[in-house]
C-alpha positions as CSV (number, residue, x, y, z in Angstrom):
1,X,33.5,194.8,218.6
2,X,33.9,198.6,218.7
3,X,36.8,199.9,220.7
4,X,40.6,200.9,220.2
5,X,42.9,197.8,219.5
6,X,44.6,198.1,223.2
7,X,41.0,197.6,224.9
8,X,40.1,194.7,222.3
9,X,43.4,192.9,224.0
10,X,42.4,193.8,227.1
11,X,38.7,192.1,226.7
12,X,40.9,189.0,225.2
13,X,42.9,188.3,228.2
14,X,40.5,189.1,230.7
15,X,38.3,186.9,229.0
16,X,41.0,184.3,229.2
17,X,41.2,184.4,232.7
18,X,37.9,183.9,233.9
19,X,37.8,181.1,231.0
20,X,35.1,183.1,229.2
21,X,35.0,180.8,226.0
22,X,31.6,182.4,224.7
23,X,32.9,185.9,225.6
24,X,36.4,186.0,223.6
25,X,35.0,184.1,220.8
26,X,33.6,186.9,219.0
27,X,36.7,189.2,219.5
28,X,38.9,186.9,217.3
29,X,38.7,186.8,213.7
30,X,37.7,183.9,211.4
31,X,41.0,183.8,210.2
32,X,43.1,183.7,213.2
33,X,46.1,182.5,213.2
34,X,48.2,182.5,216.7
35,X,51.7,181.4,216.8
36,X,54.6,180.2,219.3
37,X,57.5,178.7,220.7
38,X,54.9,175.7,220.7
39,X,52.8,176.2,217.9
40,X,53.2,177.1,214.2
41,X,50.5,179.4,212.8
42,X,47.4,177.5,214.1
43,X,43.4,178.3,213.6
44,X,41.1,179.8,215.9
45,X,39.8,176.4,216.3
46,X,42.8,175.1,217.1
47,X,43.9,177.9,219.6
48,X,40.4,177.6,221.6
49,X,40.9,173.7,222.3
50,X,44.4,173.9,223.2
51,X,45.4,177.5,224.3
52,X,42.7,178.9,225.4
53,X,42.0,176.5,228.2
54,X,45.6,177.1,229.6
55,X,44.7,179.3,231.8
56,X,44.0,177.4,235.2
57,X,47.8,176.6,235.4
58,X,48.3,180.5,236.3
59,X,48.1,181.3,240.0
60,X,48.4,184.6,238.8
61,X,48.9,187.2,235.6
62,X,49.5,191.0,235.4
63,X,50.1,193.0,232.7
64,X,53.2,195.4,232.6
65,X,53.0,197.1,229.3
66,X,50.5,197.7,227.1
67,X,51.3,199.7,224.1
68,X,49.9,200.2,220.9
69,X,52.4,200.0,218.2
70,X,50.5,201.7,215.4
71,X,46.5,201.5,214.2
72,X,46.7,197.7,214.3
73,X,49.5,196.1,216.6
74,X,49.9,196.1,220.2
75,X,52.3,194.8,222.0
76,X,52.1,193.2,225.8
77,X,54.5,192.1,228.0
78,X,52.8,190.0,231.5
79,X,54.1,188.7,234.2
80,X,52.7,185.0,235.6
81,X,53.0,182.7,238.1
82,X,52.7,179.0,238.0
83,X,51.3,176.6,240.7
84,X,54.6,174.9,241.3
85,X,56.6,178.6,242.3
86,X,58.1,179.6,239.1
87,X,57.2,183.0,237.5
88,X,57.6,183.8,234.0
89,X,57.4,187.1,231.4
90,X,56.5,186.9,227.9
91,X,55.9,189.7,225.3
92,X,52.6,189.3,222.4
93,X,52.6,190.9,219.3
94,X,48.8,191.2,218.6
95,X,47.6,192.4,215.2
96,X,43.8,193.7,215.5
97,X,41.8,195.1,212.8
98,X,38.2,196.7,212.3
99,X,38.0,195.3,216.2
100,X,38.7,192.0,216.1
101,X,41.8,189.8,216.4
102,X,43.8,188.5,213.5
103,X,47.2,187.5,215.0
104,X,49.0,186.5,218.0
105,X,52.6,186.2,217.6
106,X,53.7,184.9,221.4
107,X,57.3,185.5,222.8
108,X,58.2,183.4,225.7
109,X,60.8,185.0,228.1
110,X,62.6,183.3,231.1
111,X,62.1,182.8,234.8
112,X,61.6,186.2,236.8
Protein backbone atom coordinates (compact mmCIF):
# COMPACT_ATOMS: atom_id res chain seq x y z
CA UNK A 1 0.00 0.00 0.00
CA UNK A 2 1.17 3.55 -0.97
CA UNK A 3 0.51 6.30 1.43
CA UNK A 4 2.12 8.08 4.56
CA UNK A 5 2.33 5.84 7.71
CA UNK A 6 -0.54 7.99 9.55
CA UNK A 7 -3.12 7.05 6.67
CA UNK A 8 -1.86 3.29 6.59
CA UNK A 9 -3.24 3.38 10.46
CA UNK A 10 -5.98 5.02 9.54
CA UNK A 11 -7.07 2.29 6.71
CA UNK A 12 -6.12 -0.36 9.64
CA UNK A 13 -8.66 0.75 12.15
CA UNK A 14 -11.29 1.64 9.93
CA UNK A 15 -10.89 -1.55 8.42
CA UNK A 16 -11.28 -3.01 11.89
CA UNK A 17 -14.36 -1.48 12.45
CA UNK A 18 -16.42 -2.52 9.73
CA UNK A 19 -14.65 -6.06 10.26
CA UNK A 20 -13.04 -5.81 6.96
CA UNK A 21 -10.85 -9.04 7.24
CA UNK A 22 -9.95 -9.10 3.38
CA UNK A 23 -9.30 -5.31 3.47
CA UNK A 24 -6.62 -4.97 6.39
CA UNK A 25 -5.02 -8.09 5.53
CA UNK A 26 -2.80 -6.75 3.04
CA UNK A 27 -1.83 -3.61 5.06
CA UNK A 28 -0.06 -5.81 7.69
CA UNK A 29 3.23 -7.22 7.11
CA UNK A 30 4.26 -10.97 6.95
CA UNK A 31 6.03 -10.56 9.96
CA UNK A 32 3.79 -8.85 12.23
CA UNK A 33 4.06 -9.00 15.51
CA UNK A 34 1.30 -7.11 17.81
CA UNK A 35 1.75 -7.02 21.49
CA UNK A 36 -0.22 -6.22 24.84
CA UNK A 37 -1.31 -6.17 28.21
CA UNK A 38 -2.87 -9.52 26.95
CA UNK A 39 -0.68 -10.76 24.50
CA UNK A 40 3.16 -11.27 24.12
CA UNK A 41 4.52 -10.60 20.69
CA UNK A 42 2.00 -12.71 18.67
CA UNK A 43 1.74 -13.39 14.61
CA UNK A 44 -0.40 -11.86 12.20
CA UNK A 45 -2.13 -15.14 12.21
CA UNK A 46 -2.58 -15.01 15.58
CA UNK A 47 -3.71 -11.32 15.85
CA UNK A 48 -6.49 -11.91 12.89
CA UNK A 49 -8.23 -14.90 14.89
CA UNK A 50 -8.19 -13.32 18.18
CA UNK A 51 -7.88 -9.44 17.89
CA UNK A 52 -9.11 -8.60 14.98
CA UNK A 53 -12.55 -9.93 15.51
CA UNK A 54 -12.86 -7.75 18.79
CA UNK A 55 -14.38 -5.25 17.46
CA UNK A 56 -18.25 -5.86 17.84
CA UNK A 57 -17.77 -5.38 21.68
CA UNK A 58 -17.25 -1.45 20.81
CA UNK A 59 -20.52 0.57 20.82
CA UNK A 60 -18.31 3.10 19.78
CA UNK A 61 -14.43 4.35 18.84
CA UNK A 62 -12.87 7.70 18.04
CA UNK A 63 -9.63 8.67 17.53
CA UNK A 64 -8.12 11.71 19.53
CA UNK A 65 -4.57 11.95 18.43
CA UNK A 66 -2.89 10.85 15.64
CA UNK A 67 0.63 11.69 15.35
CA UNK A 68 3.40 10.56 13.44
CA UNK A 69 6.48 10.08 15.58
CA UNK A 70 9.07 10.02 12.83
CA UNK A 71 9.17 8.16 9.11
CA UNK A 72 8.02 4.88 10.72
CA UNK A 73 5.98 5.24 14.04
CA UNK A 74 2.79 6.68 14.84
CA UNK A 75 1.32 6.93 17.77
CA UNK A 76 -2.74 6.90 18.61
CA UNK A 77 -4.53 7.46 21.48
CA UNK A 78 -8.82 6.43 20.96
CA UNK A 79 -11.43 6.65 23.04
CA UNK A 80 -14.24 3.52 23.19
CA UNK A 81 -17.11 2.54 24.62
CA UNK A 82 -18.32 -0.85 25.64
CA UNK A 83 -21.83 -2.35 25.49
CA UNK A 84 -22.16 -2.66 29.28
CA UNK A 85 -21.48 1.60 29.87
CA UNK A 86 -17.87 1.75 30.54
CA UNK A 87 -15.56 3.82 28.34
CA UNK A 88 -11.94 3.29 28.00
CA UNK A 89 -8.58 5.18 26.34
CA UNK A 90 -5.62 3.42 25.22
CA UNK A 91 -2.48 4.69 23.31
CA UNK A 92 -0.77 2.30 20.07
CA UNK A 93 2.63 2.59 19.14
CA UNK A 94 2.43 1.44 15.50
CA UNK A 95 5.66 0.85 13.53
CA UNK A 96 4.95 0.94 9.57
CA UNK A 97 7.42 0.62 6.90
CA UNK A 98 7.48 0.76 2.91
CA UNK A 99 3.42 0.92 3.68
CA UNK A 100 2.68 -1.87 5.51
CA UNK A 101 2.38 -2.69 9.22
CA UNK A 102 5.19 -4.33 11.25
CA UNK A 103 4.22 -3.63 14.90
CA UNK A 104 1.58 -2.83 17.26
CA UNK A 105 2.71 -2.19 20.69
CA UNK A 106 -0.92 -1.53 22.61
CA UNK A 107 -1.18 0.57 25.89
CA UNK A 108 -4.34 0.04 27.77
CA UNK A 109 -5.43 3.18 29.90
CA UNK A 110 -8.31 3.30 32.47
CA UNK A 111 -11.99 4.07 32.64
CA UNK A 112 -12.82 7.71 31.15
Amino acid sequence: MNGSPASVVEAAFRHYRSQDREAALPLYADDFTFTSPQDDHIGKEAFFARCFPTADRFTDQRILHLVAADEEVVFVQYEYGLSGGDRYRNVEAITVRDGLIREVRVFFGGTV
